[in-house]
Structure formats: structure tokens, C-alpha cells
ROVODREN-545638 format. One line per field, with one value per residue (C-alpha): x, y, z. Coordinates in nm, 2 decimals. Layout:
% residues N
east: X;...
north: Y;...
up: Z;...
***
This chain:
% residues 88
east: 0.00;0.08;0.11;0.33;0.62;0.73;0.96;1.04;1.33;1.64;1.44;1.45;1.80;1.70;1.50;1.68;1.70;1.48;1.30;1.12;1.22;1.00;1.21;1.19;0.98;1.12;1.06;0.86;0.85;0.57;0.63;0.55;0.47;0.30;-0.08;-0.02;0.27;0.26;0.37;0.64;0.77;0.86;1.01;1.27;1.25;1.38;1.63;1.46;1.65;1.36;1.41;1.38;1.06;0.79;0.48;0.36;0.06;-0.17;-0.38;-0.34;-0.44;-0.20;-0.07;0.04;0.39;0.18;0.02;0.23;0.29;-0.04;-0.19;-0.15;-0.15;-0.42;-0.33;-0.33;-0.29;-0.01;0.26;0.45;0.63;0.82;1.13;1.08;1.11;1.21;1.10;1.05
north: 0.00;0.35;0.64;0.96;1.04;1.37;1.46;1.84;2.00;1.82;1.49;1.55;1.43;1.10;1.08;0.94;1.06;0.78;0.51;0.22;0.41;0.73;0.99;1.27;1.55;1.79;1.68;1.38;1.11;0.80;0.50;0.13;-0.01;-0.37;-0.37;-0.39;-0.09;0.12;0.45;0.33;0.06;0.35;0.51;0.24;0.18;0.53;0.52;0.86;0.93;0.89;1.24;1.40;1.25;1.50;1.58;1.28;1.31;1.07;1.26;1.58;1.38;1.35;1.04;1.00;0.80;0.55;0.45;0.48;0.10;0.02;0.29;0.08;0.31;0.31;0.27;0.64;0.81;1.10;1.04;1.33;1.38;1.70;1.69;1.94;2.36;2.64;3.00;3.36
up: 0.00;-0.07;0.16;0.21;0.47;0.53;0.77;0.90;1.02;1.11;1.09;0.70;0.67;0.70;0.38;0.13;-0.20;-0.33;-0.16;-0.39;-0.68;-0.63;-0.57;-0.28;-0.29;-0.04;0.31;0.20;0.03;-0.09;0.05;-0.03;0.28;0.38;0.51;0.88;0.87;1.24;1.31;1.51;1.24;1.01;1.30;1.35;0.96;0.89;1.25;1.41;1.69;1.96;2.16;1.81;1.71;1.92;1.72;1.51;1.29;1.04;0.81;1.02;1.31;1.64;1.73;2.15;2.20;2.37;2.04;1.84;1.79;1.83;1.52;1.15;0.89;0.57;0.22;0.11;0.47;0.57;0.78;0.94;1.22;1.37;1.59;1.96;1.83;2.00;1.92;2.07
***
């Protein structure tokens, strides 16, 4: 199944410059990804240092730490995630 993985920031250096064959778009990228795929696989997948992986969203939509594991993600769906920011 197909869905989209966009990472902002810092975490954007770990998109590669192609994954599957489809080349990155920016700060995401679509992904082929078995049925069953959670939030938390792609995390490891895609080695995201933990204490830079803060805000996590599906389809616009947040996803708590706690489920994380738990929350399989839907062919089509919107993955992205934002490291901790700072501002004044």
C-alpha cells in the first residue's frame, strides 16, 4: 500500500534521495509499505533518533507515543512527524 512520509526539520536528513524508486519530494517522500505498517515501524525503519521525534501526525491527526505502535496506517494516509522547536 501507498502512503506519504514527510519529515520536517532536522528529521528531513534522513529521507533518502529515493525510496522504492520514487524519488523525494522535499521533506517527503511515498512509500510502499505492507498492510499492517505502524507508526512506530517506520520510525525504527527510517532510525529517528527517539528524543527528536515529538509531534507525530496521520492525516493531520495526532498520534500520542503511547500509540504509536499500536496505530497501523491506511493505504493512502499521511505520515509526518516533527522533531521538539524552540521559538520567541
Amino acid at each position: 500500500m501507498l502512503i506519504t512520509f514527510k519529515l520536517f526539520a532536522m528529521l528531513s536528513d534522513h529521507l533518502p534521495a529515493q525510496v522504492d524508486g520514487r524519488s523525494r519530494q522535499g521533506n517527503a517522500i511515498e512509500l510502499e509499505v505492507p498492510e499492517g505498517t505502524t507508526v512506530q515501524s517506520l520510525i525504527e525503519r527510517f532510525q529517528l533518533p527517539p528524543k527528536l521525534v515529538h509531534l507525530v501526525l496521520v492525516d493531520g491527526a495526532y498520534v500520542a507515543p503511547a500509540d504509536r505502535a499500536q496505530r497501523v496506517l491506511q493505504p493512502g494516509q499521511a505520515l509526518a512527524i516533527w522533531p521538539p522547536i524552540a521559538g520567541g
